[in-house]
N, C-alpha and C positions, 0 to 999 in steps of 0.2 A: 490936121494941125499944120499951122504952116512953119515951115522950117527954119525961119530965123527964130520963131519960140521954142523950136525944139532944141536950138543951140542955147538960147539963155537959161533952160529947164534942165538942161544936162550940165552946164556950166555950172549952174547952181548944187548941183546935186554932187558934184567935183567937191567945191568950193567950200560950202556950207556942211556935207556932211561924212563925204569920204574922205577928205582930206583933214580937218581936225580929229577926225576917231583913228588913222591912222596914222599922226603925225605925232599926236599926245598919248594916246592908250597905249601902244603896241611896245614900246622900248622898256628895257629893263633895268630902273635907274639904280638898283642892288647890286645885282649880279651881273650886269653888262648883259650885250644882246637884247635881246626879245622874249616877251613872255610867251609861252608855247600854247596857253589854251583860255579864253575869256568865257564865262558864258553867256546866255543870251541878254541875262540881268546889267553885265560891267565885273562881273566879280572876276580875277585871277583864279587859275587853278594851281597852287605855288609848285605841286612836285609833278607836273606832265612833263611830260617827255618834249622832246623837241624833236623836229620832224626838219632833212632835208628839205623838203619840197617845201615848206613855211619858209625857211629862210631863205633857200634862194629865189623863192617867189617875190619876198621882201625887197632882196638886191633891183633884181629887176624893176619894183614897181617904182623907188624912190632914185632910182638911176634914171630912168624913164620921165620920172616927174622930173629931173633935174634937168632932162636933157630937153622938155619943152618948154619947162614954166621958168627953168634959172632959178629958184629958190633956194637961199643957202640952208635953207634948214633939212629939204631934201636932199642936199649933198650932205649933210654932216648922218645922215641917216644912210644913205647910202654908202659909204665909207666905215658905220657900224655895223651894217651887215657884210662888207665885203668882210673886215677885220674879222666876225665872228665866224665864216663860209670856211674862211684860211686857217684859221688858231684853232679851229672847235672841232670844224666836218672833215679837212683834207686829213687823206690818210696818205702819211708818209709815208710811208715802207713800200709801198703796192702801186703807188698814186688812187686818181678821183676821190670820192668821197663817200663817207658813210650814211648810211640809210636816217640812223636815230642814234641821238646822246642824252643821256637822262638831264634830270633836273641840276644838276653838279657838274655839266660838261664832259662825262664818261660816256665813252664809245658802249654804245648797247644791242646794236645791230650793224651789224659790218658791212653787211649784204652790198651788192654795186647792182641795181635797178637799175636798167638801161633810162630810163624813165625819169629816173633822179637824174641821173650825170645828164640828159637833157636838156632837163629846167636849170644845170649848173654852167652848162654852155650858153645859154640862152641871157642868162643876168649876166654872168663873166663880160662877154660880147658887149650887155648894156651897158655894163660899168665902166667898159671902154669908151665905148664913144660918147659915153655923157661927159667923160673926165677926161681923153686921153692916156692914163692909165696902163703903161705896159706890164704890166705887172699882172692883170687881169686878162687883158688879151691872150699872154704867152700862155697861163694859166688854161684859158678856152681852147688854145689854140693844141696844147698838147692833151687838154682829156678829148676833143676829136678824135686823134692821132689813136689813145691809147679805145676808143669805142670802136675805130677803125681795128686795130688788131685783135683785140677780146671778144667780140660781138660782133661783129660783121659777118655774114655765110656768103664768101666767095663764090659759092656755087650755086645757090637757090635768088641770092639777092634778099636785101632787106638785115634788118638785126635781131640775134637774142634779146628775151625779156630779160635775163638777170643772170649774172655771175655773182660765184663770193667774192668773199673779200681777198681772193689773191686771183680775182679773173679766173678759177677754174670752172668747171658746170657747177650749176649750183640746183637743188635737189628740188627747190620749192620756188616755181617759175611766177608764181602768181604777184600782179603787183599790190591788192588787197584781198579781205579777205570775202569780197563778197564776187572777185572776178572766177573766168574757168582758169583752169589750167591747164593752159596752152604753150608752146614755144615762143608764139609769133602774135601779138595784136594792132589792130589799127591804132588804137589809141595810143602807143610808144612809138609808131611813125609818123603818126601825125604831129608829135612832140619833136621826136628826132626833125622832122621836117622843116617846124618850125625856129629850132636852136640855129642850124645850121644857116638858115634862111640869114638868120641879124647875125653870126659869126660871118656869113658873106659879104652881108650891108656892111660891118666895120673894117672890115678887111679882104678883100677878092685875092683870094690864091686858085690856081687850077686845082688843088686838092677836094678844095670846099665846092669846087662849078659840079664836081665830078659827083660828090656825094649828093648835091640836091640833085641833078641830073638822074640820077638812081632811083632817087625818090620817089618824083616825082612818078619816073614808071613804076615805079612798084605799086603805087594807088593805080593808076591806069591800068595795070594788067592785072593787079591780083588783090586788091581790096575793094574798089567801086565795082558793083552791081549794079543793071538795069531793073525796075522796079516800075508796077502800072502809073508811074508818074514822071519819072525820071532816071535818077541816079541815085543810090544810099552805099553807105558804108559797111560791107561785113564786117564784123568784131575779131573774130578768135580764128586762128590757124594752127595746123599743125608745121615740120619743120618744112616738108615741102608743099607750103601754104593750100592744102586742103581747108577749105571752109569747117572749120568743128562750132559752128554759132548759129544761130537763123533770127537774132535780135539786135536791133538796132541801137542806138542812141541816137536820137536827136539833138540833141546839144552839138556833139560831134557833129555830125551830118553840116550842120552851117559854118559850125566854125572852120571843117576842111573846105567851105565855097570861099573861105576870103582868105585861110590860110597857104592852100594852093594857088590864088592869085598871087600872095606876097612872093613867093618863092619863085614862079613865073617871073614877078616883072624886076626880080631879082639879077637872074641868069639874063634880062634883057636879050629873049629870045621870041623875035614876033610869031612864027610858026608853034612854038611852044605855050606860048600865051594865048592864042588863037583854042588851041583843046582847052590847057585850062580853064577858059573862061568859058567854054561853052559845059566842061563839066561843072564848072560851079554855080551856071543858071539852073544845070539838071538838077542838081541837087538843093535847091532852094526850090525850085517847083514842086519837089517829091516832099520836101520838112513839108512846106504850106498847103499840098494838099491833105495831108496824113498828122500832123502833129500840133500844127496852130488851131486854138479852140474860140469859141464865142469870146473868151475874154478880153483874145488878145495875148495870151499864156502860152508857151512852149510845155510841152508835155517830156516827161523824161525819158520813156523807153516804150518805142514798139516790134512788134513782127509784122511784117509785109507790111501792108496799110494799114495793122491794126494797130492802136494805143493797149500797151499792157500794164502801164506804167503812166499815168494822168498827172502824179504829182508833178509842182515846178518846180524846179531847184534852181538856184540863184541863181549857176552859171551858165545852165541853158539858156537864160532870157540874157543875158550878157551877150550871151555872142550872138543870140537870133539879132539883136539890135545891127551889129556891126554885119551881121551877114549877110541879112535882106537888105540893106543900104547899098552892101559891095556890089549885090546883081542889079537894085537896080539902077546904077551909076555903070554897070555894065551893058543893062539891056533896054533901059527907057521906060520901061513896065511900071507903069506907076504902083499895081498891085502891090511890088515889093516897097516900096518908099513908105506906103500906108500902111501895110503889115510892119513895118518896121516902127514906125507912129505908134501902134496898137501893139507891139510889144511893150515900148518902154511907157505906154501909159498903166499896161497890168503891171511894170516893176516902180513903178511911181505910185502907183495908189494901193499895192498890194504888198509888194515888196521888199521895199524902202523901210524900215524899221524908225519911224519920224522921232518915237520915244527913245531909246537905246540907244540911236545911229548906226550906221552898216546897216545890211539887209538879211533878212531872215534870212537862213538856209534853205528853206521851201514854205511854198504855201502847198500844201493837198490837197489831192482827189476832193475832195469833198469843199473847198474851198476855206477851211480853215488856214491858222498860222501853224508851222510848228514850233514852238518855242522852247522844244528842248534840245535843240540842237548849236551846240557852240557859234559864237561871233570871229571866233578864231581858234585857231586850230591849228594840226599835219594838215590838214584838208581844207582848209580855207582860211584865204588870205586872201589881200586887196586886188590879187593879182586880174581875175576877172573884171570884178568891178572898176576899177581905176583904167584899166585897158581900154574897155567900152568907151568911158568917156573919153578920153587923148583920142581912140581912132576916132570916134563919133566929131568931138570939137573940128580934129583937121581938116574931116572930110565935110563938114557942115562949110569952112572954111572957104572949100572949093567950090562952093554953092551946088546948087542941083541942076540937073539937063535944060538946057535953055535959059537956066537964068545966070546972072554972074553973082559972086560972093559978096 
């Protein structure tokens, strides 16, 4: 496919379907906010719960649209999620924010998810620099501060999965209910990683150089593994980061090869960028030989080279797009460009949900849809999708190796 089409196909796909099902469906013209769960028909589920990580995946993604596209309509959207982040999630007493508030705006899980306050640094930071906004800044700037004292191990490196709601230990580590329970996972530093990354982008203090600096080694020394192809990610740790997992995700796996570049060219540090980026060729050579299928499909979860886990799920093929693009704008290998093609042709013709809008949840093993799984959700939101596109557009923008844009 050549690559000026694959910008007006993803442009399109922005345009025409992500952005009217998220701009018109999602908002709560009753009760203010956001409606917390769609299913895959259009219908509303009037009394679900509302999930941090939906809302301030929301903030993020219409801040984000604001801050590329200029659309007042995603500023007046983004400003109803900050409003609702602040009035609904912040927990005064304690500071950061709570897990879940019912249908009524009642605090119903207290719990402080390293994981949540994350994704709350990550939009906060957005909603800065698409607006200005100190109000949001100061906001990201002190739940850093407060994930720095409550959840940081001084002595091991790296952060707790979860405190309650007054930062003391909290009894039940797990971030859902289908992970282990463990102290320590990749997936809350690879998030931690990336909050931090755009709380740096909007704002460079030495506080914030120090904590991605941290980070960044903490993948280098005690989460990437060598693997018969490359580099992969271990999942689960105990507190002194003993490996308790031997399964992978793929989805992860790509998306630490461009999320570790972002953090890298962050810190604008050439020796540091230099590993980076050669761990993130590794780790695209190890997805693409072990996880990319005939279809052109991202697969959800293996052990060593094997697939245990065939299903596609949305946000695996979201980020394989953007991460086989990062390496090969890193390393010239056309493999990755065309793997990248051949991802988003199986989420363009597979799925892309053309009836409904928005994209399935997953296609399965067996090559079916599933369609009993929510359009929106705690667990899904624009946030991947709409990502994909904005990184995809900009970096289409910068043309490919040897040609200009």
């Amino acid at each position: 496919m050549d690559w000026k089409l694959l910008r007006k196909a993803i442009a399109n796909e922005l345009e025409e379907n992500l952005l009217p099902f998220w701009r018109e469906r999602c908002f709560d013209p009753t009760r203010g906010g956001f409606v917390a769960e769609i299913d895959n028909y259009g219908n509303v589920r009037e009394d679900a719960p509302h999930g941090l990580i939906l809302n301030s995946r929301l903030l993020w993604t219409f801040a984000a649209l604001y801050r590329h596209l200029g659309d007042e309509r995603d500023l007046e959207l983004a400003r109803r999620a900050f409003d609702t982040l602040e009035a609904s999630f912040r927990d005064q007493e304690h500071g950061g924010y709570f897990w879940r508030i019912d249908a009524k705006g009642r605090s119903t899980d207290r719990i402080k998810k390293t994981y949540g306050q994350a994704f709350c640094v990550y939009a906060l930071s957005e909603y800065h620099l698409a607006t200005g906004d100190q109000e949001a800044f100061e906001a990201a700037t002190e739940l850093a501060g407060l994930l720095d004292h409550h959840t940081r191990d001084n002595d091991d490196g790296g952060y707790v999965e979860t405190r309650d709601s007054d930062w003391l230990p909290a009894a039940d580590l797990r971030l859902s209910d289908r992970d282990l329970v463990a102290p320590r996972s990749m997936n809350n530093h690879l998030h931690l990683l990336e909050a931090f990354t755009n709380l740096q982008r909007a704002q460079a203090t030495d506080a914030n150089k120090m904590r991605l600096y941290e980070l960044v080694e903490v993948f280098g020394r005690e989460i990437l593994e060598p693997d018969g192809h490359g580099l992969q990610l271990q999942h689960f740790f105990d507190d002194r980061w003993r490996c308790l997992s031997d399964t992978r995700t793929y989805g992860h796996d790509i998306e630490a090869a461009w999320l570790l570049g972002e953090a890298a060219e962050v810190l604008d540090d050439a020796h540091l960028q230099s590993r980076v980026d050669a761990w993130s060729a590794s780790l695209a050579r190890s997805v693409l030989a072990a996880g990319v299928d005939h279809e052109g499909g991202l697969a959800y979860e293996g052990r060593g080279e094997t697939v245990i886990n065939a299903d596609r799920d949305w946000w695996c093929q979201a980020e394989a797009v953007v991460g086989f693009w990062h390496v090969y704008k890193l390393t010239g290998e056309r493999v990755f460009s065309e793997t990248a093609f051949g991802v988003w042709q199986f989420i363009s013709t597979r799925v892309v949900d053309h009836t409904h809008g928005e994209w399935f949840w997953r296609v399965r093993a067996d090559g079916t849809v599933d369609e009993t799984e929510p359009k929106v959700s705690e667990w899904k939101g624009p946030y991947h999708t709409v990502r994909m596109c904005l990184e995809m557009l900009r970096r289409l923008d910068e043309g490919t190796i040897g040609e200009k844009p």
